[in-house]
C-alpha positions as a printed NumPy array, in Angstrom:
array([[  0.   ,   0.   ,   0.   ],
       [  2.87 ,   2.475,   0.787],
       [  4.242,   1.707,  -2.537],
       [  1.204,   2.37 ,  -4.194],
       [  0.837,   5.531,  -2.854],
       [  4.98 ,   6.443,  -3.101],
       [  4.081,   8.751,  -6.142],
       [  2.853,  11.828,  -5.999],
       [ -0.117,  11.065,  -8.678],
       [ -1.765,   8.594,  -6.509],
       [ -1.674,  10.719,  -3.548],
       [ -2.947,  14.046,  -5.581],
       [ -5.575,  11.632,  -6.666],
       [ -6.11 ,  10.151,  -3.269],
       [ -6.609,  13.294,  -2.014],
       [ -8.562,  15.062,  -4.168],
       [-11.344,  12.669,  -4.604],
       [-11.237,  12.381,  -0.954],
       [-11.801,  15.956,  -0.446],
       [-14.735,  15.666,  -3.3  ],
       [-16.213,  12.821,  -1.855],
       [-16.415,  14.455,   1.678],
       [-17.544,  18.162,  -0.414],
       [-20.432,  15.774,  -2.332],
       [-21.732,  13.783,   0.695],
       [-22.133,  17.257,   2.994],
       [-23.611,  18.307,  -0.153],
       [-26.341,  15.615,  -0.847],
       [-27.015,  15.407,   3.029],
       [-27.37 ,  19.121,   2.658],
       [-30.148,  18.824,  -0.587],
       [-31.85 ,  15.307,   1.458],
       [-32.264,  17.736,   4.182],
       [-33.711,  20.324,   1.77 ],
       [-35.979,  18.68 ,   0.364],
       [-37.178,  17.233,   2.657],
       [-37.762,  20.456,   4.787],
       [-39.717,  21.547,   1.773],
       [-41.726,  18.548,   1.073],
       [-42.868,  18.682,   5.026],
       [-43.392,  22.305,   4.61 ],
       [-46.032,  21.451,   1.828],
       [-47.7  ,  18.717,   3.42 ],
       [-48.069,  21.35 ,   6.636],
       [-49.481,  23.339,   3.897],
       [-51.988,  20.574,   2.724],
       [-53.282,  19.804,   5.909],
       [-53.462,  23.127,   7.499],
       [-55.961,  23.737,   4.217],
       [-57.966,  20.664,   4.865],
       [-58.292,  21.101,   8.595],
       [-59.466,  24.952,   8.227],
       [-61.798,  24.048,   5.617],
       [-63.569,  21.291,   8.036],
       [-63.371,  23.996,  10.99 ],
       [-64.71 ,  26.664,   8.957],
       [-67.802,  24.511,   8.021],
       [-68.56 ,  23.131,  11.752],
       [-67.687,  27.447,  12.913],
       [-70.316,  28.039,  10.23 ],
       [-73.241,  25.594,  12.057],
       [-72.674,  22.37 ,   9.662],
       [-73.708,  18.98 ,  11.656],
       [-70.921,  16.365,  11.766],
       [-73.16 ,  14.099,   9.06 ],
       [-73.275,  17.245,   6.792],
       [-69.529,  17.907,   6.778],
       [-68.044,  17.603,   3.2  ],
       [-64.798,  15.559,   4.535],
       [-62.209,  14.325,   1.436],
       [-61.541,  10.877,   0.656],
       [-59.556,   9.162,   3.493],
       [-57.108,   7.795,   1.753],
       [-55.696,  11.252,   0.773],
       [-56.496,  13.12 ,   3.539],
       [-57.663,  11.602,   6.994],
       [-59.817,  13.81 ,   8.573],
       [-60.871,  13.501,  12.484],
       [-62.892,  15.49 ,  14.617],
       [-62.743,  15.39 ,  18.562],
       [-64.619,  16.99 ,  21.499],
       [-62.873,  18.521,  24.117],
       [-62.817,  15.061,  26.016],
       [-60.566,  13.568,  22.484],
       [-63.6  ,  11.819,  21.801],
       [-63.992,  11.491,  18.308],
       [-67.249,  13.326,  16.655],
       [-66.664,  12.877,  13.166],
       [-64.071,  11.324,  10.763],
       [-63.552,  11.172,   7.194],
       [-64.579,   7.833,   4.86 ],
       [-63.092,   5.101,   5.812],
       [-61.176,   6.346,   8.291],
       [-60.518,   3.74 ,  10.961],
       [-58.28 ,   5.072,  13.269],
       [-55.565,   8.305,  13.594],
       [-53.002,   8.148,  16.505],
       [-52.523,  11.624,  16.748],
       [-50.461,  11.89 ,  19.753],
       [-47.121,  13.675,  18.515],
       [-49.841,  17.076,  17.64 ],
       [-50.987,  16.803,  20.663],
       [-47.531,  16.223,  22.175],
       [-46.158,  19.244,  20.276],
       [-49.22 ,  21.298,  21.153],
       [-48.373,  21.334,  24.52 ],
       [-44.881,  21.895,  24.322],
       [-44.924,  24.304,  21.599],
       [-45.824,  26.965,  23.983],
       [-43.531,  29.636,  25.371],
       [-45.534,  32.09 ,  26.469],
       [-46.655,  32.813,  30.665],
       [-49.524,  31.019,  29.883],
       [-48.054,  28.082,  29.34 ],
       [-49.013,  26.539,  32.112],
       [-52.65 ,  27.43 ,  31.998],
       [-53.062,  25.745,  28.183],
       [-54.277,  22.699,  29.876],
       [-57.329,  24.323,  30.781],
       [-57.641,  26.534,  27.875],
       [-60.014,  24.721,  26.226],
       [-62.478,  24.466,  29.089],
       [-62.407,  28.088,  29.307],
       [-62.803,  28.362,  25.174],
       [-66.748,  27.195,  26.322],
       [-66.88 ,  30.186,  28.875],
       [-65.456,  32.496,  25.953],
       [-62.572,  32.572,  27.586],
       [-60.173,  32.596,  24.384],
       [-62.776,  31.728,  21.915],
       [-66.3  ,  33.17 ,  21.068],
       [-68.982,  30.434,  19.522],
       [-68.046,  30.736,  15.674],
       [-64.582,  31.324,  15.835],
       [-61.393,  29.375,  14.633],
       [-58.051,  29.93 ,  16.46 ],
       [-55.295,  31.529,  14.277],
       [-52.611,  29.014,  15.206],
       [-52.007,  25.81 ,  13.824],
       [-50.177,  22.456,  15.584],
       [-48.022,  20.324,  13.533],
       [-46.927,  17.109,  14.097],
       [-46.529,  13.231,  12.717],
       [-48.361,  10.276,  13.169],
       [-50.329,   7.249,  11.441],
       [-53.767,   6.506,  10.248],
       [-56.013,   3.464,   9.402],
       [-57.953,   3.95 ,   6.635],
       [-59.561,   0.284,   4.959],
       [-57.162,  -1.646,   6.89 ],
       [-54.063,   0.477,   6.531],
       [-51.799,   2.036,   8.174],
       [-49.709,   5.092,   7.137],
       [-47.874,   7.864,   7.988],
       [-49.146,  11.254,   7.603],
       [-48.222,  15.176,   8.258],
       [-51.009,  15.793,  10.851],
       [-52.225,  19.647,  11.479],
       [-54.604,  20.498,  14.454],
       [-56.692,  23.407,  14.759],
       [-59.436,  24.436,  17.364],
       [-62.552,  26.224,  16.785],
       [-65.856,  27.137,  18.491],
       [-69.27 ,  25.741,  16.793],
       [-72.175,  28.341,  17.382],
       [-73.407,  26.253,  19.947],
       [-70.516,  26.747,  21.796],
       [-68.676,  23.499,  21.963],
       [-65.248,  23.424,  21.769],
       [-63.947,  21.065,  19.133],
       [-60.078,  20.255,  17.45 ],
       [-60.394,  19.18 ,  13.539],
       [-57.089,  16.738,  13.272],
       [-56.313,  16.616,   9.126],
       [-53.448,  14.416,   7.812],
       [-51.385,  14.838,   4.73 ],
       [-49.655,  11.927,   3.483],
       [-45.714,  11.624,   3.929],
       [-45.677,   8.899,   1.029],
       [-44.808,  11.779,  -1.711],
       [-42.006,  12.884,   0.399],
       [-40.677,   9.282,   1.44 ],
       [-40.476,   8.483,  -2.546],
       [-38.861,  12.008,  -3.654],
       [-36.22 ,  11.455,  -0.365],
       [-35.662,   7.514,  -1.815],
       [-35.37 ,   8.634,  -5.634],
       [-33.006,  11.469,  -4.982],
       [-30.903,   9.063,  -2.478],
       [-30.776,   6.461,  -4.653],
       [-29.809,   8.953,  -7.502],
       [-26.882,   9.752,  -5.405],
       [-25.911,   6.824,  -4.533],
       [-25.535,   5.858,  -8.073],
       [-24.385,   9.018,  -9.353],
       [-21.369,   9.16 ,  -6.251],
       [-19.138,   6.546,  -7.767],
       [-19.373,   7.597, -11.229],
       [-18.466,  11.121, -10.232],
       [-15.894,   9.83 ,  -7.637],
       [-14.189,   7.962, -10.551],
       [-14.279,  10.608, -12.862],
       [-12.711,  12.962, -10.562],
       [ -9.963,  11.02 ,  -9.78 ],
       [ -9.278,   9.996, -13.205],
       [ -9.118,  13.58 , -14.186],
       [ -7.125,  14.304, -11.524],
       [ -4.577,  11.237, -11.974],
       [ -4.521,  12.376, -16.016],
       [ -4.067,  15.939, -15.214],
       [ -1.322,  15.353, -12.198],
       [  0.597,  12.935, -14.906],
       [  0.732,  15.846, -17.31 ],
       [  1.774,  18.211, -15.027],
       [  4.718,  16.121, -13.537],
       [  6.022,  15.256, -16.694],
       [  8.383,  17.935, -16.986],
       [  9.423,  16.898, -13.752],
       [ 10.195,  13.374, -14.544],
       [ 12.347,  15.123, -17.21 ],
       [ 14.358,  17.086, -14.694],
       [ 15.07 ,  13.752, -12.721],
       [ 16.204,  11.481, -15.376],
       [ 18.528,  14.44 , -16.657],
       [ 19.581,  14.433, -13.337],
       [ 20.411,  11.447, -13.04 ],
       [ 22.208,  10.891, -16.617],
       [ 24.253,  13.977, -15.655],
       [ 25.509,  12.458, -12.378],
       [ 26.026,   8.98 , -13.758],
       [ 28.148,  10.577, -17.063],
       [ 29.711,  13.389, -14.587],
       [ 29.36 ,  15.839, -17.067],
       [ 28.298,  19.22 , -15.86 ],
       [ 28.004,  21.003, -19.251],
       [ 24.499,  19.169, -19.65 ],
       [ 21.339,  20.964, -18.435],
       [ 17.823,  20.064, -17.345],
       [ 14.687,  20.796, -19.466],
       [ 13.259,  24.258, -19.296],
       [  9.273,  23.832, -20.115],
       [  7.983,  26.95 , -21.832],
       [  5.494,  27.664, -19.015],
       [  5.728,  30.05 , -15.976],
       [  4.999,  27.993, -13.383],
       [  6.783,  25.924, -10.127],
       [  8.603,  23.781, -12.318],
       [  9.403,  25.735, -14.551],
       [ 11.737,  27.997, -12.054],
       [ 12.456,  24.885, -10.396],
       [ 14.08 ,  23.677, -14.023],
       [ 15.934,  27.278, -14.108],
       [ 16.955,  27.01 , -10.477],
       [ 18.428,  23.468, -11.424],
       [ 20.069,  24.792, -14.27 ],
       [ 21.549,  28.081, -12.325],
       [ 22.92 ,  25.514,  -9.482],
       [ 24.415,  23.156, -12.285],
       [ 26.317,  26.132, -13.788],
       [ 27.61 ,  27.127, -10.863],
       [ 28.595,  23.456,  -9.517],
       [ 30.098,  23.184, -13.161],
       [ 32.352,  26.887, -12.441],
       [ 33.218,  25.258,  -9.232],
       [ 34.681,  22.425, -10.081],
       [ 36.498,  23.979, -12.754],
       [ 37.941,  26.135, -10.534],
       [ 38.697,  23.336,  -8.615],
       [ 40.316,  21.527, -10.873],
       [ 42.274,  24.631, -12.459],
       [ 43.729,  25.515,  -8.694],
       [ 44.525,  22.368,  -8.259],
       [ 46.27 ,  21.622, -11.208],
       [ 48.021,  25.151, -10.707],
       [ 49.004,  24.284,  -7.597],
       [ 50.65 ,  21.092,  -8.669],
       [ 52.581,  23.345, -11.023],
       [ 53.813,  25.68 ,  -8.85 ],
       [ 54.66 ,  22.718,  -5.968],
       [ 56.556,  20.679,  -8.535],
       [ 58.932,  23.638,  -9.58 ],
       [ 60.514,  24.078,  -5.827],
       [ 60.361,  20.61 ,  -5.068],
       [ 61.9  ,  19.583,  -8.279],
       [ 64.794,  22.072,  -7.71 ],
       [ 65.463,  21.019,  -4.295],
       [ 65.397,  17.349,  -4.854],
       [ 68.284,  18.379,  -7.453],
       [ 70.14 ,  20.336,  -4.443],
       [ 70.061,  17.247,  -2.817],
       [ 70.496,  14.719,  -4.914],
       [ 73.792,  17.048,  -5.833],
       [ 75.088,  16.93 ,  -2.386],
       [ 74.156,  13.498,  -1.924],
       [ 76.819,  12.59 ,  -4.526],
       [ 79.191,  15.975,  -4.437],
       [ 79.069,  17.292,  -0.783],
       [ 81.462,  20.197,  -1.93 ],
       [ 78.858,  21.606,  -4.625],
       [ 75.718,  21.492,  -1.943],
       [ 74.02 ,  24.904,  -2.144],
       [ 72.743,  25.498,   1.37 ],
       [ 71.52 ,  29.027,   0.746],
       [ 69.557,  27.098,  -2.325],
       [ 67.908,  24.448,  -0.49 ],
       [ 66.712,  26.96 ,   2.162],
       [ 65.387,  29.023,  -0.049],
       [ 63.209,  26.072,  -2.391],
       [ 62.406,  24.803,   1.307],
       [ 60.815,  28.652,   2.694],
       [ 59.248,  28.692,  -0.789],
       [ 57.51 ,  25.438,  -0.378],
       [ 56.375,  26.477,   3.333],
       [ 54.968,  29.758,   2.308],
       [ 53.146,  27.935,  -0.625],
       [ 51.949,  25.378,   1.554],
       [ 50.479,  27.623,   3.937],
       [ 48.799,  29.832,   1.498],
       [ 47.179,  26.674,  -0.011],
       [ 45.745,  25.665,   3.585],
       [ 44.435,  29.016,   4.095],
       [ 42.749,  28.988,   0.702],
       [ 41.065,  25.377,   1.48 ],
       [ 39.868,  27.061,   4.788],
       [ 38.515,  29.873,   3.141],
       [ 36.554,  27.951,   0.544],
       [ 35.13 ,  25.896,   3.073],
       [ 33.005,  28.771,   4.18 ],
       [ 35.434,  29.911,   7.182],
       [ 34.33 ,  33.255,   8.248],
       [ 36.113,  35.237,  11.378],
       [ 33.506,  34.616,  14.868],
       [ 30.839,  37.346,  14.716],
       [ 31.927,  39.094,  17.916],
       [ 35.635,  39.431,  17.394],
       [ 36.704,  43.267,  17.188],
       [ 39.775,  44.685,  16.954],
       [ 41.38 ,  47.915,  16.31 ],
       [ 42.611,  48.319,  12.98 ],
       [ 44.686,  51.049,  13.291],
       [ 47.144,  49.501,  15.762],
       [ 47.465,  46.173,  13.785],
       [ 48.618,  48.19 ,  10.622],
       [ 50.948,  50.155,  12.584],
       [ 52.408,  47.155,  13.965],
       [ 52.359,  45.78 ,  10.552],
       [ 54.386,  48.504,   9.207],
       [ 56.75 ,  49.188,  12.033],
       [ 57.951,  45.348,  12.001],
       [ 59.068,  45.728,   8.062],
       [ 62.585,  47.034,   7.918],
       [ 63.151,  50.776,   7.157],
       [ 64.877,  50.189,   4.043],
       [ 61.598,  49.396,   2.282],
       [ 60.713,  52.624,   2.053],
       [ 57.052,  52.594,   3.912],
       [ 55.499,  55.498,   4.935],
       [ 52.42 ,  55.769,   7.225],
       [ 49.599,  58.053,   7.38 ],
       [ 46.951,  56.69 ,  10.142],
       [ 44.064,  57.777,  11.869],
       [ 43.985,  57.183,  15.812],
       [ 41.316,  54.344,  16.069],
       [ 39.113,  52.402,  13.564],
       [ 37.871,  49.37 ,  15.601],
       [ 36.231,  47.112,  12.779],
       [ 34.943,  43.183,  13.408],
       [ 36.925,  40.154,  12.123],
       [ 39.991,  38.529,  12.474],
       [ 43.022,  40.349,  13.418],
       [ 45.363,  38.186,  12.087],
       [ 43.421,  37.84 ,   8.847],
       [ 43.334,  41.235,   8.271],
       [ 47.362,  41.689,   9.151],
       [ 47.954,  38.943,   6.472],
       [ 45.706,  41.248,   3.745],
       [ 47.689,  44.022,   4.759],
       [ 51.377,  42.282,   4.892],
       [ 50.263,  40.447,   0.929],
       [ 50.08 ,  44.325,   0.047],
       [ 52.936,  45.428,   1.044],
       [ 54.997,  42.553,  -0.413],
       [ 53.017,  43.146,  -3.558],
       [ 54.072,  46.963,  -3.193],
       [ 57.587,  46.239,  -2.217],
       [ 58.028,  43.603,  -5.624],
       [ 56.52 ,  46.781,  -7.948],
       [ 57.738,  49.392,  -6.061],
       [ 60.673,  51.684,  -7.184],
       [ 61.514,  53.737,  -4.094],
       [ 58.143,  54.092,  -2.153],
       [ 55.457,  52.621,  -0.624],
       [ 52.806,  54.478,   1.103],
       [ 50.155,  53.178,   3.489],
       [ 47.437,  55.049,   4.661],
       [ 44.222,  54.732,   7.211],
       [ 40.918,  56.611,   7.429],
       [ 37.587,  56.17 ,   7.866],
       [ 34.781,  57.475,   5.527],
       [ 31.017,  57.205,   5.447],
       [ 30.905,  54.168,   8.023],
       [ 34.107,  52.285,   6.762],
       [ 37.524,  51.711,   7.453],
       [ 39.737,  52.923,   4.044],
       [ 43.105,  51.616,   3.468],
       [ 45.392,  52.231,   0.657],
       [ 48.534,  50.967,  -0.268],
       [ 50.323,  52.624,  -2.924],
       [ 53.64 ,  52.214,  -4.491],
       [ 55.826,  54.249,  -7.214],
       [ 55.852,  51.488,  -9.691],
       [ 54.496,  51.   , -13.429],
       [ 51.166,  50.187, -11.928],
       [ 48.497,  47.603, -13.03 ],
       [ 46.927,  47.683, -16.813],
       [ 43.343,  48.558, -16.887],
       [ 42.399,  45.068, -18.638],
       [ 44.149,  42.877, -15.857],
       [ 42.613,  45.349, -12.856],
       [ 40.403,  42.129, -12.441],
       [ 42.536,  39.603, -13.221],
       [ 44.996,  39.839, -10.739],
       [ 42.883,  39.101,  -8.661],
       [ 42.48 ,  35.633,  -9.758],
       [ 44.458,  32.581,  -8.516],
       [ 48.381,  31.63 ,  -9.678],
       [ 47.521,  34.996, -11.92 ],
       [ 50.841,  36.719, -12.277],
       [ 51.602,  39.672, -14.642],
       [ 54.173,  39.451, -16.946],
       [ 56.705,  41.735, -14.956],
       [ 55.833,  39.545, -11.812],
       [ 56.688,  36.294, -13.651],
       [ 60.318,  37.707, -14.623],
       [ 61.24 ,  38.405, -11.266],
       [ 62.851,  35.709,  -8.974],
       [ 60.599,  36.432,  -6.041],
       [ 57.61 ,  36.644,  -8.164],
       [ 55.55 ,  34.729,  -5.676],
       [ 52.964,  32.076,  -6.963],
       [ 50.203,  34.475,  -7.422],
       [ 48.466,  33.851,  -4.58 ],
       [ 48.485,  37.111,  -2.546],
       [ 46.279,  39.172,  -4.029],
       [ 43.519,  36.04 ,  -4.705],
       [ 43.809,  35.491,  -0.704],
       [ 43.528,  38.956,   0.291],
       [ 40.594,  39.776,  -1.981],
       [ 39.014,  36.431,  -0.516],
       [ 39.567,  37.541,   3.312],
       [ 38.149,  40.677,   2.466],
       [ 34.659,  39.79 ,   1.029],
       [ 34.34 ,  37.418,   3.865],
       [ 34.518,  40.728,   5.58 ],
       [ 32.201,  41.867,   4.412],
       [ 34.592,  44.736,   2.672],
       [ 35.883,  44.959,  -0.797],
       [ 39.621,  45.531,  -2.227],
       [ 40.323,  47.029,  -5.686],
       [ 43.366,  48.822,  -7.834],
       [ 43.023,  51.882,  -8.796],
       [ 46.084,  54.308, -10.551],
       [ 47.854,  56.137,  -7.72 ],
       [ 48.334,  59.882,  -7.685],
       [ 51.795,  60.133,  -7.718],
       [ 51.989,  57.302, -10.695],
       [ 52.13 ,  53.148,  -9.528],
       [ 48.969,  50.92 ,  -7.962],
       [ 46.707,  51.908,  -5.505],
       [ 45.302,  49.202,  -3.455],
       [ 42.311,  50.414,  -1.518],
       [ 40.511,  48.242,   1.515],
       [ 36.973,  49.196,   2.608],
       [ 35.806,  47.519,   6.203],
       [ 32.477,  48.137,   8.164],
       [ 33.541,  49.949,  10.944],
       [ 31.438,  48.433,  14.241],
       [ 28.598,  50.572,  15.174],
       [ 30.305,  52.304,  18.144],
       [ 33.215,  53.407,  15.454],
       [ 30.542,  54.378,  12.665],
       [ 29.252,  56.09 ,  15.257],
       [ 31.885,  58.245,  15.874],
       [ 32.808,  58.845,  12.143],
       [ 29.315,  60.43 ,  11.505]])
């Protein structure tokens, strides 16, 4: 059974002819109810008619044998003293148990003299609520059963008093048969019953038809889906139906998140096969060194080997903070530090002969990680000091909210068209790649990352006096925006 219903057809189905079938029984209970209301509305009528018409004739001085009474059969007729003895019936008329009308009689009264309605028809002969001639204005309804030629049905009774001109109190009792209103209540029932299924199946038919159709593009997106993980190939793409519905976004969603898995892994793939580039070049060379000394301790380069061996450190180190930073690490939301002490540390601990000035405000407490933010700011300065010719200026302030710093050198500066670029990672500029202490063009990619996780931005500009501008926008924390405004 939980198989069956596993799909999403057969429980759209399920559930909409449930909700139908529940909509169409409150419905038909609803129209039963109805007309059956209506049809004991109109027998009320009926025998109201045929009870005033006998009371109006006895009000108007006929004698019992004189009263024009209809045919039992359609209407039973009865008329009783004020003892519910029986006066006068209709033809054929054998018996009426009338009890319910006078049941409801009783208890249909509200009024204070409730309580005195026992007696009211005693007191009708006094002309105490009646006068001799008159008919009361209200009418008692009820069910019962009457014989008529040996059989008994059930019929709508109404009851209405009256005073004859001789003053005796008397209550006509005339029935209207229920058998019209037992028939229309079985047709329309049985119609119902029959008609229930039928509709029941169409509905979920429909339904299962329509629900198919709809989840057909969807069916489409899965298989793709699945041939594209099976074949690995992330250049494919999922159907995009021409409609403007849920599945249709849902197809361009899929397709969005498959490009962007596809530029992932091609970065991936591209930084790592960049990185096994750059690692092969040191380690190659050292091995060498080594393999030379192994065999010819007097031509062992020391100075070499240290230097291939630093190289490989820094590399190594830059890699592991890249892998952190793609894995989503982000500085602890509460850490705060003041940036303008970390970059004058930063700049006091480089030796004077690299030519860095600094040009600081007192305090510009921003969030993040300190040491983070001290390796953005040393992978300028090396960048600076590579391009630089004689200086390298560093500068702090704080505008509209942010914490600004530039780092500028006197070098050739950075083309317009690689502005971007440079950014990227192992991306090294022609000049950079001709130097020996190049780097592996991984600097400015780290820095850029630390700062968008951030929250800030860095970017190159041209600087005034000729050379790169490297500019670095934090949030300050509220306390320090504060104070800026």
């Amino acid at each position: 059974m939980k198989r069956r219903l596993a799909s999403v057809r057969a429980r759209a189905t399920l559930a909409a002819t449930l909700v139908v079938a529940i909509a169409l029984v409150a419905a038909g209970t609803a129209v039963l109810m109805s007309l059956r209301f209506s049809l004991t509305d109109k027998a009320d009528a009926e025998a109201d008619s045929v009870a005033r018409n006998a009371a109006s004739a006895l009000a108007n001085g006929f004698a019992y044998d004189e009263l024009n009474l209809p045919d039992g059969d359609e209407n039973p007729v009865e008329v009783l003293d004020r003892n519910e003895k029986p006066v006068a019936a209709g033809e054929d008329v054998e018996a009426m148990n009338v009890t319910a009308v006078a049941s409801k009689r009783l208890n249909s009264e509200t009024n204070d003299d409730a309580d005195d309605k026992a007696e009211g028809d005693r007191e009708a002969e006094d002309g105490g609520t009646l006068s001799a001639g008159e008919i009361t204005d209200e009418t008692w309804y009820g069910e019962g059963t009457a014989t008529v030629e040996g059989t008994t049905a059930d019929y709508r009774f109404a009851a209405v008093d009256l005073i004859t001109p001789g003053g005796v109190l008397l209550t006509v009792y005339a029935g209207a048969p229920l058998s019209t209103e037992e028939e229309a209540v079985d047709t329309a029932l049985t119609t119902m019953l029959i008609g229930l299924p039928l509709l029941l199946l169409t509905v979920g038919s429909v339904t299962y038809v329509v629900t198919r159709r709809a989840l057909r593009p969807v069916e489409g997106i899965r298989a793709e889906m699945a041939a594209i993980t099976a074949s690995e190939d992330l250049s494919r793409r999922v159907p995009e139906p021409d409609t403007h519905d849920e599945i249709a976004r849902l197809a361009r969603t899929t397709n969005e998140t498959l490009a962007a898995l596809e530029t992932s892994v091609e970065r991936q793939r591209a930084f790592v096969a960049d990185a096994s580039h750059e690692l092969r070049s040191p380690i190659a060379s050292l091995r060498t060194q080594l393999e030379v000394g192994a065999a010819h301790p007097e031509l062992l380069d020391l100075d070499g080997a240290v230097e291939d061996t630093v190289r490989l450190q820094s590399l190594a180190a830059d890699l592991l903070l890249l892998a952190r930073l793609d894995a989503g690490e982000r500085p602890p939301p509460d850490a705060r530090f003041d940036l303008a002490k970390a970059v004058a540390e930063e700049v006091s601990s480089r030796d004077s002969r690299d030519g860095v000035t600094l040009d600081s405000v007192k305090s510009a407490e921003v969030r993040g990680s300190r040491n983070q933010i001290c390796r953005v700011l040393g992978n300028l300065l090396d960048n600076a000091h590579r391009h630089a010719r004689d200086r390298v200026a560093v500068t702090l302030r704080t505008d509209a909210g942010q914490a600004v710093l530039q780092v500028a050198d006197d070098g050739s500066g950075v083309p317009l068209a690689d502005r971007d670029r440079i950014f990227e990672r192992f991306v090294r500029l022609d000049e950079s790649r001709a130097r020996d202490d190049g780097g592996a063009g991984l600097g400015l990619a780290i820095a850029k990352d630390i700062a968008t996780r951030h929250g800030g931005t860095l970017t190159v500009t041209d600087a005034p006096g000729g050379g790169a501008l490297f500019e670095l926008r934090l949030p300050l924390t509220g306390r320090a925006a504060h104070q800026d405004d």
